[in-house]
C-alpha positions in Angstrom: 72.8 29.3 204.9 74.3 26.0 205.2 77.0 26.9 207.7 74.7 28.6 210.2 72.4 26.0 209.9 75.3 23.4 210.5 76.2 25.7 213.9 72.4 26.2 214.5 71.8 21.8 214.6 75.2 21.2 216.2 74.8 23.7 219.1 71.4 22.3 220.1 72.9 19.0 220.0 75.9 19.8 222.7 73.3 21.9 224.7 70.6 19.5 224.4 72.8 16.7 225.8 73.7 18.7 228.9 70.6 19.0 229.4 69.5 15.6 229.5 72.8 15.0 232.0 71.3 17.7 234.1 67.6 16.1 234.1 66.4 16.1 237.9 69.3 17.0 238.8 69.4 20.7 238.0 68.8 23.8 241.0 65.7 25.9 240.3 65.1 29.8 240.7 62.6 31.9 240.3 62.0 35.1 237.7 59.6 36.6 239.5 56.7 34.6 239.9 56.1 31.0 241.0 55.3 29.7 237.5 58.2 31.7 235.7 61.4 29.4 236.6 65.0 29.2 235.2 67.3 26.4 236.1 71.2 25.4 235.8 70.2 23.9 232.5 68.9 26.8 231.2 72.3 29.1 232.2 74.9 26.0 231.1 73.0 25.1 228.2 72.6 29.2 227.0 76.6 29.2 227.8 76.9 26.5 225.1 75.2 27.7 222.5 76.9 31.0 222.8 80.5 30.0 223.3 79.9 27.8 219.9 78.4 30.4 217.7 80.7 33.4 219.2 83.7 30.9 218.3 82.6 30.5 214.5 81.2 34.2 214.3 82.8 37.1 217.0 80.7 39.7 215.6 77.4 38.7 215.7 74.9 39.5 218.0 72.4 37.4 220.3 69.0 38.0 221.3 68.6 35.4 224.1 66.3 34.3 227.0 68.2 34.3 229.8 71.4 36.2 229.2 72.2 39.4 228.1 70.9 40.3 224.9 73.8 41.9 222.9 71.5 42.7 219.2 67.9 44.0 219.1 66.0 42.2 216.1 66.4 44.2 213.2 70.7 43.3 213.2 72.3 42.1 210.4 73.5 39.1 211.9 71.3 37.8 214.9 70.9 34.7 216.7 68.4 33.9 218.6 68.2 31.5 221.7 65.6 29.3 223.7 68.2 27.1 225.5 65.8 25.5 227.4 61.8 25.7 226.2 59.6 24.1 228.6 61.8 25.1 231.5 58.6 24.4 234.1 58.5 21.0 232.6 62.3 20.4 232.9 62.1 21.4 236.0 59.1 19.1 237.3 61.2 16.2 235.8 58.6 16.3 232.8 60.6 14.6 229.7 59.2 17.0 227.4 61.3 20.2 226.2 63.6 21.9 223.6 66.4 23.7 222.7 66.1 26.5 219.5 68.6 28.1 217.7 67.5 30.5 214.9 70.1 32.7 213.0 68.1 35.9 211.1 69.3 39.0 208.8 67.8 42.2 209.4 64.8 40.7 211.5 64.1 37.6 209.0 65.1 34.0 209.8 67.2 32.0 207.6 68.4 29.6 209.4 66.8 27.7 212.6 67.2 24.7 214.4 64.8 22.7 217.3 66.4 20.0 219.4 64.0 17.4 221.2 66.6 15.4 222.6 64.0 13.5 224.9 63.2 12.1 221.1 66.9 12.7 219.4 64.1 14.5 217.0 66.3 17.2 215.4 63.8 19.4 213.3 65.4 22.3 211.2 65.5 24.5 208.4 67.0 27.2 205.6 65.2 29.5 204.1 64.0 28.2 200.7 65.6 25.2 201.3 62.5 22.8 202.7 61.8 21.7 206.7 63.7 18.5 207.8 63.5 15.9 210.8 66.4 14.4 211.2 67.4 14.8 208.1 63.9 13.6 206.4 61.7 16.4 204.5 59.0 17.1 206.4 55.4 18.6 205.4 52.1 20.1 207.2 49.4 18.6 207.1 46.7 18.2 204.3 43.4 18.4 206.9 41.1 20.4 205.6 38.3 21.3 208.4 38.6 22.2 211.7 36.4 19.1 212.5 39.7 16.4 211.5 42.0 18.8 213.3 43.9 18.6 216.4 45.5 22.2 217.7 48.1 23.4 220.2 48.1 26.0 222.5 49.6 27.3 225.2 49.2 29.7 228.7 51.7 32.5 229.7 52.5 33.1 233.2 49.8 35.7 233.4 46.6 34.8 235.3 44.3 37.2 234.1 43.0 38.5 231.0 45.3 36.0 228.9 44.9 33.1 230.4 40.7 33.9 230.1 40.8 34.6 226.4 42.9 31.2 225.8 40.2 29.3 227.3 37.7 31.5 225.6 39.4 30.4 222.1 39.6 26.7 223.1 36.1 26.9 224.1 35.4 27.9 220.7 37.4 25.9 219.0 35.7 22.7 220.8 32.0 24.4 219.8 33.3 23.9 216.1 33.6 20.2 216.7 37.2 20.2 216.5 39.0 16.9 217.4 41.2 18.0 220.0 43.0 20.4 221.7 46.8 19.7 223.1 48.6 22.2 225.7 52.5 20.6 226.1 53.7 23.4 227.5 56.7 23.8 224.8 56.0 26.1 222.1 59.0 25.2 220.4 57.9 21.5 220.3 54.6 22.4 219.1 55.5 24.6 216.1 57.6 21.5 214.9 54.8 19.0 215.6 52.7 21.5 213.4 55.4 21.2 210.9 55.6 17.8 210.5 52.0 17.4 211.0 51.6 15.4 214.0 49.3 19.0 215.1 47.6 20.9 212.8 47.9 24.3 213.9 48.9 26.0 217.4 48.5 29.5 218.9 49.7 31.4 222.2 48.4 35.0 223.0 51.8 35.9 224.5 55.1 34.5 223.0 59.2 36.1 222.9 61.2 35.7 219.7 63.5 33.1 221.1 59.7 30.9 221.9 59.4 30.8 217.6 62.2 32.4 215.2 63.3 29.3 214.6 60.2 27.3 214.9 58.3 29.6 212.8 60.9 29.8 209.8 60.2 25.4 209.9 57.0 25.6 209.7 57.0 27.8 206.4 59.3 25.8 204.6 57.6 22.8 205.3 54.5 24.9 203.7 52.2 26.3 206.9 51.6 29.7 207.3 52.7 32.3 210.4 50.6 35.0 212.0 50.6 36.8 215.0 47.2 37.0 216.8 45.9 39.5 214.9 46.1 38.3 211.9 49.5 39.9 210.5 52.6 37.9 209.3 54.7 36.5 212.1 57.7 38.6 212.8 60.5 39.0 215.1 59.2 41.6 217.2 56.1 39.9 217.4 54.4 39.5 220.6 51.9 36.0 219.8 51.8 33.3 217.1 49.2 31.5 215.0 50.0 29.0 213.0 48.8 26.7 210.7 48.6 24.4 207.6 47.4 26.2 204.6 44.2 24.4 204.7 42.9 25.5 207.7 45.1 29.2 208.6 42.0 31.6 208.2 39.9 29.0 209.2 41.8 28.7 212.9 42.5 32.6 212.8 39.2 33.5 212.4 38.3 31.8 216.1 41.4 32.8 218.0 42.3 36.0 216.5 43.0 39.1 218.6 42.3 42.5 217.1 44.1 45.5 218.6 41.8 47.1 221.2 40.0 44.5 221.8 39.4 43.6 225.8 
């Protein structure tokens, strides 16, 4: 995979450096409700991406946030594209955001790539081939207990039922004595900050496979473990993520899970 993953890392880098150009300087829309924004950023940075990979590879398909989708996620050559996670932050001037670039086979990743460029903190991945920040391996953490543990989260736009179970969860994950919760409001960030162990797990009730393809392929190979709310392995048509070191995986699931059915 070393020539997607090249292509995956060097697209975020042109696209993440527009979008530090563009910082506070970018029009805003909306898509559909007040909280759900897109930007320029988003659009030019998106445009990037795609131009790069279509250049290298004209016949494979993209499953992207903000343009059209051309491949569903069970293609045999698919990539996937957040060109601008954290677009509310972005957009508030908030100096805390991604891009993600993930390249999968028949609905697995092999290949992803997560930009900080507020950081220059390039965090990326091959299948089998270990998690890396900026070029360093990278591991998850060894915490054992929910008690030394710090865990992400994150709200979708919704205002009702999932944004009350999230607070639900992080009510009863501070009842176990955990040590702290964080809500940065970029998934993609947060994955890689489990993976490197700066967090030591995350969840979100309500995530799109652009939000973790690529951020949930690092955190494996740097030895976590991927769910989706319910308990099943993370996929690319899943619809939430939970995520963890090995330490602590069933531990966290077993407070924030979501079985089907369930109100």
């Amino acid at each position: 995979m070393s020539a997607q993953l090249e292509l995956a890392e060097a697209s975020a880098r042109v696209a993440g450096r527009r979008l530090v150009e563009l910082l506070g300087k970018a029009s805003v829309e909306h898509k559909g409700t007040s909280q759900n924004l897109v930007t320029q950023a988003d659009l030019e940075a998106e445009e990037i991406v795609t131009t790069m990979i279509s250049a290298q590879y004209p016949d494979h398909k993209f499953l992207r946030e903000e343009g059209e989708s051309t491949g569903g996620v069970e293609a045999d050559h698919l990539w996937v594209i957040d060109p601008l996670d954290a677009t509310n932050n972005y957009a508030h001037g908030i100096p805390h955001f991604a891009v993600s670039v993930a390249y999968a086979e028949k609905g697995v990743p092999m290949a992803g790539a997560i930009l900080d460029p507020m950081r220059d903190e390039l965090f990326s991945a091959a299948r089998g081939a270990g998690a890396f920040l900026n070029g360093e391996r990278i591991r998850v953490s060894r915490n054992a207990e929910l008690l030394e543990c710090i865990i992400g989260t994150g709200f979708y736009y919704d205002r009702g039922e999932l944004m009350e179970r999230t607070l639900e969860s992080v009510h009863d994950l501070f009842k176990r004595n955990i040590r702290g919760i964080r809500r940065f409001g970029s998934a993609a960030v947060d994955l890689c900050w489990v993976a490197c162990g700066r967090f030591d797990g995350f969840f979100e009730y309500r995530l799109a496979p652009w939000d973790y393809a690529a951020g949930g392929l690092i955190i494996e190979e740097a030895g976590g473990r991927c769910f989706d709310r319910e308990g099943e392995p993370l996929r690319l048509d899943s619809k939430s993520v939970v995520v963890a070191n090995a330490e602590i995986a069933d531990e966290l699931l077993g407070v924030v899970r979501w079985d089907k059915g369930e109100t």
